[in-house]
C-alpha positions as a Python dict, from the first residue, in 0.01 Angstrom:
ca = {
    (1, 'X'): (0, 0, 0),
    (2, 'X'): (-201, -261, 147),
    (3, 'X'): (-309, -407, -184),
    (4, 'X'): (70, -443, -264),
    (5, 'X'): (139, -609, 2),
    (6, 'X'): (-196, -833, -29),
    (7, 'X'): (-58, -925, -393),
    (8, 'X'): (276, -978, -272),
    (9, 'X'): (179, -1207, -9),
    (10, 'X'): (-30, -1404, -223),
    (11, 'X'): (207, -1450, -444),
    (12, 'X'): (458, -1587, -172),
    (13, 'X'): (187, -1789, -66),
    (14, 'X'): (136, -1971, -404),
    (15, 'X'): (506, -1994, -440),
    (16, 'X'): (593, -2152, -55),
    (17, 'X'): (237, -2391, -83),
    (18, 'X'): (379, -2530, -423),
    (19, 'X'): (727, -2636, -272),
    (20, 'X'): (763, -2975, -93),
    (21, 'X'): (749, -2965, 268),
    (22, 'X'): (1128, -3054, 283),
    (23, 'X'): (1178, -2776, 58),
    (24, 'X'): (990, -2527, 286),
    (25, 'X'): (1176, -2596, 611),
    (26, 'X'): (1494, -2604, 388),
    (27, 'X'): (1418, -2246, 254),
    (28, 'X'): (1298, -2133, 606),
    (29, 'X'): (1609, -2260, 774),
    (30, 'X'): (1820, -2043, 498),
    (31, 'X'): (1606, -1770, 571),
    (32, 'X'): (1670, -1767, 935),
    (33, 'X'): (2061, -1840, 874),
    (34, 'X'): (2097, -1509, 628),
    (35, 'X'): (1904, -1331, 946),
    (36, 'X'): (2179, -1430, 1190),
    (37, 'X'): (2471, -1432, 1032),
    (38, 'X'): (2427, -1114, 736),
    (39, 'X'): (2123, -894, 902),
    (40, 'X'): (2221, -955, 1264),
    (41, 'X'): (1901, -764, 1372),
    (42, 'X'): (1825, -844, 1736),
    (43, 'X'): (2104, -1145, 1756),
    (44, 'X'): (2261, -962, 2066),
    (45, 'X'): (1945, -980, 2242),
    (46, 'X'): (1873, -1340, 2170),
    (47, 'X'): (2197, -1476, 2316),
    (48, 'X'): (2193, -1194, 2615),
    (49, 'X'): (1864, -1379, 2728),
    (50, 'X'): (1940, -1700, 2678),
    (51, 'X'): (2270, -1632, 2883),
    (52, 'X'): (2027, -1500, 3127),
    (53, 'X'): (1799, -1768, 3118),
    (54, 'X'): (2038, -2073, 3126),
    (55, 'X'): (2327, -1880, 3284),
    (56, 'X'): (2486, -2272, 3362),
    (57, 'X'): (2520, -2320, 2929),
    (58, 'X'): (2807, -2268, 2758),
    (59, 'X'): (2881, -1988, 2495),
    (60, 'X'): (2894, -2287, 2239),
    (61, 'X'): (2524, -2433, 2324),
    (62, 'X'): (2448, -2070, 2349),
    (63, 'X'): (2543, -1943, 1987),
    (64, 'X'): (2396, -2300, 1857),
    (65, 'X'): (2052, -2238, 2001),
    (66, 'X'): (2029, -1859, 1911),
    (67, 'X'): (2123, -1953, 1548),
    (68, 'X'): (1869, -2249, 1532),
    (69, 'X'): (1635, -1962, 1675),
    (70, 'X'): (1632, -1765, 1404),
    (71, 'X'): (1607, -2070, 1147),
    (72, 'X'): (1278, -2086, 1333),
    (73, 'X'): (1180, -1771, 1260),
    (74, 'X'): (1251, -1847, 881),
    (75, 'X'): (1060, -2112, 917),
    (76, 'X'): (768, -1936, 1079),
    (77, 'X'): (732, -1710, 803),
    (78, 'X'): (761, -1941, 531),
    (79, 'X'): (470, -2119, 695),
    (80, 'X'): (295, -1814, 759),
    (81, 'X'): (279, -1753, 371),
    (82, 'X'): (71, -2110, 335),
    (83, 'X'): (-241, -1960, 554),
    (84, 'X'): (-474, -1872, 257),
    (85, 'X'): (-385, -2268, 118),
    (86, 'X'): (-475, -2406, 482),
    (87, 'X'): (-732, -2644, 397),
    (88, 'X'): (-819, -2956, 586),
    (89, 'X'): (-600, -3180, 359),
    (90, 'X'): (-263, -3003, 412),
    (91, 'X'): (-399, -2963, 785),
    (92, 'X'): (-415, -3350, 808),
    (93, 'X'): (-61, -3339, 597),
    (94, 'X'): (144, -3083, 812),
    (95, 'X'): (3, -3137, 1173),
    (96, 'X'): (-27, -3340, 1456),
    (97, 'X'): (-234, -3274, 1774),
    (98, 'X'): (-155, -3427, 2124),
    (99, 'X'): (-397, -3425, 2431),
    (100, 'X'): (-704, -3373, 2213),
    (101, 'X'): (-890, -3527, 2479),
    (102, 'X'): (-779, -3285, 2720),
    (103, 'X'): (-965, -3023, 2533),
    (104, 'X'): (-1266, -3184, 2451),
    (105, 'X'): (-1308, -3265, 2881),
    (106, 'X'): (-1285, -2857, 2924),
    (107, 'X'): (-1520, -2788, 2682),
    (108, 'X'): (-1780, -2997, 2763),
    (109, 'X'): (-1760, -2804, 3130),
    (110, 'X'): (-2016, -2604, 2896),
    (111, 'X'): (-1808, -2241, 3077),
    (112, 'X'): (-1621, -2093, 2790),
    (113, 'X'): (-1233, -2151, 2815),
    (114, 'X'): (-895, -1991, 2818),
    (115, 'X'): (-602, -2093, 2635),
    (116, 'X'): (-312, -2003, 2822),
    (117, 'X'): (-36, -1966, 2479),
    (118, 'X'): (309, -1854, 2371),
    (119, 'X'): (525, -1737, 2064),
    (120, 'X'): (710, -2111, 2007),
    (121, 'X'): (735, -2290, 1720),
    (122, 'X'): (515, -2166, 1461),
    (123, 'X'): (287, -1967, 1627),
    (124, 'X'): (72, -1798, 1371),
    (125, 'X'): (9, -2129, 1198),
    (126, 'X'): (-121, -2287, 1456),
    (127, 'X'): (-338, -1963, 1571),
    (128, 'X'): (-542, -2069, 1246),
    (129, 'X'): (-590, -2434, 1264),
    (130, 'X'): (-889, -2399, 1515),
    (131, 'X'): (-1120, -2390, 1249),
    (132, 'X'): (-1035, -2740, 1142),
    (133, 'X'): (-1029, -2829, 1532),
    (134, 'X'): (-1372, -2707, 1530),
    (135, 'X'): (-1281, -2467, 1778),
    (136, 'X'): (-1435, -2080, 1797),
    (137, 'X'): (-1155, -1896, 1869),
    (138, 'X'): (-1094, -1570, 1974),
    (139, 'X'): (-759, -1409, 2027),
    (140, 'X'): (-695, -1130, 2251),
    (141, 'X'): (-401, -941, 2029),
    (142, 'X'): (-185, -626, 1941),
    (143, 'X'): (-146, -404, 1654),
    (144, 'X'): (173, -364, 1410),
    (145, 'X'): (258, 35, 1451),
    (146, 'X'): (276, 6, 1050),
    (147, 'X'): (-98, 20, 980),
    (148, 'X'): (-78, -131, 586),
    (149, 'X'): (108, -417, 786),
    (150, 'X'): (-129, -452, 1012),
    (151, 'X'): (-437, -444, 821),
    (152, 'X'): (-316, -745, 576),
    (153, 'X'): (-199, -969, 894),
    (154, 'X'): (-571, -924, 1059),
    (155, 'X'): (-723, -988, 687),
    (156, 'X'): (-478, -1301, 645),
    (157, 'X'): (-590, -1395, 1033),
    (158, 'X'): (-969, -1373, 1007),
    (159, 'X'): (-972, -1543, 693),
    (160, 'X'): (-903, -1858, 870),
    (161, 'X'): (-1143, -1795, 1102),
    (162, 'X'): (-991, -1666, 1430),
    (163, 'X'): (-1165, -1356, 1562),
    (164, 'X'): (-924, -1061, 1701),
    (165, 'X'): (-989, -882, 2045),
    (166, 'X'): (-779, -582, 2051),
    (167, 'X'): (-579, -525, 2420),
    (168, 'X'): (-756, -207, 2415),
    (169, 'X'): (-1136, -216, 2608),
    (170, 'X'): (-1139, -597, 2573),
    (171, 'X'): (-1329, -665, 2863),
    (172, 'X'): (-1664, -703, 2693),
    (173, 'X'): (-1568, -882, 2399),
    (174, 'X'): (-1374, -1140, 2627),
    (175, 'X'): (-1646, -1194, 2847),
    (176, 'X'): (-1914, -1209, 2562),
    (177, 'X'): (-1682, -1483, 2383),
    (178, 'X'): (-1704, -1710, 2746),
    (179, 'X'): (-2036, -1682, 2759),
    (180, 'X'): (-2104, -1792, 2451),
    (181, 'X'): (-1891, -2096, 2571),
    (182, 'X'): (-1622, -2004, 2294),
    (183, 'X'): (-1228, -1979, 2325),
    (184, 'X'): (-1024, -1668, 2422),
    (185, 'X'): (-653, -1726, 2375),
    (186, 'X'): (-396, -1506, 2580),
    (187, 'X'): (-52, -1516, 2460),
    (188, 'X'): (108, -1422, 2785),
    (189, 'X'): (468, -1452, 2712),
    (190, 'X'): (550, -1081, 2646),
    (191, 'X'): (651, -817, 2898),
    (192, 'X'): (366, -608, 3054),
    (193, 'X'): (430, -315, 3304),
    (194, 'X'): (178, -186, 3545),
    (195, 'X'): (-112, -90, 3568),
    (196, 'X'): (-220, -371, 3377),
    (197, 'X'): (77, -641, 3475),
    (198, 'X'): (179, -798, 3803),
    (199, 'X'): (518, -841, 3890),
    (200, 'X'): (634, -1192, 3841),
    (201, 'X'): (964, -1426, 3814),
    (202, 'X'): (1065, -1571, 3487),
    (203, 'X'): (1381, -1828, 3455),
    (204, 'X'): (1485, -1682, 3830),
    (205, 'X'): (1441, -1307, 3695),
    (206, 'X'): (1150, -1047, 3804),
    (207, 'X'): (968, -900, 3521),
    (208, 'X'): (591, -834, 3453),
    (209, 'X'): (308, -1031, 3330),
    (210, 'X'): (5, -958, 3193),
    (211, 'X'): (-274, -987, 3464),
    (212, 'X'): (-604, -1023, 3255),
    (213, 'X'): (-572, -1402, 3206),
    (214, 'X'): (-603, -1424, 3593),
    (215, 'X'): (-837, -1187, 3642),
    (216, 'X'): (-1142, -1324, 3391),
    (217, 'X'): (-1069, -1668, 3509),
    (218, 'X'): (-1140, -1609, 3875),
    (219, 'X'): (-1428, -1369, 3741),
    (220, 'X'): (-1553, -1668, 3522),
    (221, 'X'): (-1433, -1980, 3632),
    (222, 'X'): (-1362, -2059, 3294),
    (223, 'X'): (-1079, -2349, 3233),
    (224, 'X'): (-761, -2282, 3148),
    (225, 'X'): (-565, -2460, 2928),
    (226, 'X'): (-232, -2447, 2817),
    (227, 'X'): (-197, -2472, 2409),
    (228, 'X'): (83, -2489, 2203),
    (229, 'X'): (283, -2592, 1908),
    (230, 'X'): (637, -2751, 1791),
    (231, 'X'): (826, -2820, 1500),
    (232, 'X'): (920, -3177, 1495),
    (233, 'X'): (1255, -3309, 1320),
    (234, 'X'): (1060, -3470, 992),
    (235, 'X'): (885, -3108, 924),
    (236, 'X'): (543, -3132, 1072),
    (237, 'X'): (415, -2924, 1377),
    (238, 'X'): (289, -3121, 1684),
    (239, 'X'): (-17, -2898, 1891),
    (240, 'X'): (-16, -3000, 2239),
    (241, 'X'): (-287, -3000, 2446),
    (242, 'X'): (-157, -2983, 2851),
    (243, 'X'): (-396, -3039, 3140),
    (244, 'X'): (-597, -2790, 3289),
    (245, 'X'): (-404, -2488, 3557),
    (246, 'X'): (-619, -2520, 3847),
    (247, 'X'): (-731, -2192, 3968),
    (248, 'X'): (-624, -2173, 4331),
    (249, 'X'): (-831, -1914, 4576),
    (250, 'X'): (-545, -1731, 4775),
    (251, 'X'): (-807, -1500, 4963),
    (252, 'X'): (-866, -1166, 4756),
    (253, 'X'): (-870, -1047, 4398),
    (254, 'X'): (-537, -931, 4400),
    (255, 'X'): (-406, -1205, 4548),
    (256, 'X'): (-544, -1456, 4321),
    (257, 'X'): (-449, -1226, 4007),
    (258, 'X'): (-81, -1224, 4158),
    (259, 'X'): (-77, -1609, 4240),
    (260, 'X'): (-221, -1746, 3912),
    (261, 'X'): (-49, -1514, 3708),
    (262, 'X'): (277, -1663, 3847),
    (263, 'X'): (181, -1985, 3806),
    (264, 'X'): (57, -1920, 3428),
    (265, 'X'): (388, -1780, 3395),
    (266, 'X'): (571, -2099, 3553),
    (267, 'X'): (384, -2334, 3307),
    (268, 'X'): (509, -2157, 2990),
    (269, 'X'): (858, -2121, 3150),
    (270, 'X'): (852, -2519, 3183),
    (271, 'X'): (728, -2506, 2820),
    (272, 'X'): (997, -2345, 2695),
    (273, 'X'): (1274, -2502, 2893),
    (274, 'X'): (1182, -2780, 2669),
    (275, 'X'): (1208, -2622, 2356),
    (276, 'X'): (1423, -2329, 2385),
    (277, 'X'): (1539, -2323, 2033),
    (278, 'X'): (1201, -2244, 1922),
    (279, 'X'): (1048, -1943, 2128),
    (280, 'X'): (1074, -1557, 2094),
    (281, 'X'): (1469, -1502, 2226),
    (282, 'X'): (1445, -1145, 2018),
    (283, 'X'): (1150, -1021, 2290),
    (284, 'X'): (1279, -812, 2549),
    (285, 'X'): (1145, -1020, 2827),
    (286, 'X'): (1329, -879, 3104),
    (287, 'X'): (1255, -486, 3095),
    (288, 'X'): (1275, -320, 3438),
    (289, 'X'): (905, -372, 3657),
    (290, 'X'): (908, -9, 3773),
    (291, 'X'): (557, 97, 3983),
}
């Protein structure tokens, strides 16, 4: 099975890198369309949150952004098909990076660093253009349930370079990777119950974050800074850079984790606000927080 699926992707992946770039956002966009309108696979959810996000838009904006939602999706997997063809040409081709100089003033703080992250835009793209960044990146992740699936996405992920840190007994690996004054990304847009989230507020609503981000960064003092990409109207992808989230001391441990983790969460709520047509409306954001 998983050499099936390795040909298969391959073979998608020559295909898609052959096409012209207009070409692959066309064929994403149709993608994405087909998905809404013919497979309507977790549609209802996508407008239910955005309702519940911007409960002041009308069912008209609504419907628009949900279906130019999904077109991002197409597009995200069209571009996920050109990761073994990522080389530093088509790098220089298909992206732009913004607040480069951020990063390189966190790094040279010579403490490892965090990169605070989110599913928008094309997320697994960017995941792999650290290696021409000449960043060493780690990425704190999950697994598929379908293990043939899985196993091809981590092959098709450390190919480019990015180490994986399973959610399960990551502590060491984390804190190895900081000392070693590499990256650790946390994608912390996803629900997380207890024990291991906090409760926090997200677009006015409680739900639960993961805590870990705010726990190794008080531990470590390591900077965090919030990454992130966006698919720009003439078909390249813009990586942003933002400054630094000051950690703030509010007194104990689980203050501090509860604090920060809000204010992580605030910062990628602001991020999306300005790009809601391109993160994860299908995620089930909102589940009950139940201790």
């Amino acid at each position: 099975m998983i050499w099936f699926l390795t040909v298969l992707i391959k073979g998608l992946s020559w295909l898609v890198a052959s096409l012209p770039r207009g070409l692959q956002v066309f064929l994403g966009r149709v993608l994405g369309s087909f998905w809404f309108y013919v497979i309507p696979i977790r549609r209802a959810t996508a407008i239910e949150n955005l309702h519940l996000a911007f409960p002041q838009w009308s069912e008209g904006k609504i419907r628009t952004t949900a279906l130019r939602n999904f077109q991002n999706y197409g597009c995200g997997f069209v571009e996920f098909c050109l990761l073994p063809h990522l080389d530093e040409k088509r790098f220089k081709k298909l992206f732009v990076v913004e607040g480069r100089d951020i990063l390189d003033e966190a790094m040279k703080k010579n403490r490892g660093l965090f990169f605070l992250t989110l599913h928008i835009g094309s997320w697994e793209l960017m995941s792999a253009t650290c290696a021409a960044l000449n960043i060493p990146l780690s990425v704190v992740t999950k697994k598929f349930k379908a293990k043939s699936l899985n196993q091809v996405w981590v092959n098709l992920r450390v190919g480019r370079g990015i180490k994986l840190i399973r959610e399960e007994k990551s502590t060491f690996d984390i804190l190895r990777a900081i000392r070693s004054q590499q990256a650790v990304g946390f994608i912390l847009d996803q629900f997380m119950g207890p024990p291991v989230g906090v409760k926090t507020t997200f677009f006015g609503v409680e739900t639960g974050t993961a805590a870990g981000l705010a726990l190794f960064a008080g531990r470590t003092q390591a900077p965090v800074v919030p990454v992130y990409n966006v698919r720009l109207s003439d078909g390249r992808i813009k990586i942003v850079f933002e400054p630094e989230v000051q950690f703030l001391e509010q007194g104990s441990i689980d203050r501090n984790i509860s604090f920060m983790t809000q204010r992580y969460t605030s910062k990628l709520e602001e991020i999306i606000t300005k790009y809601p047509e391109q993160w994860l409306w299908i995620h089930r954001r909102w589940k009950p927080f139940r201790q």
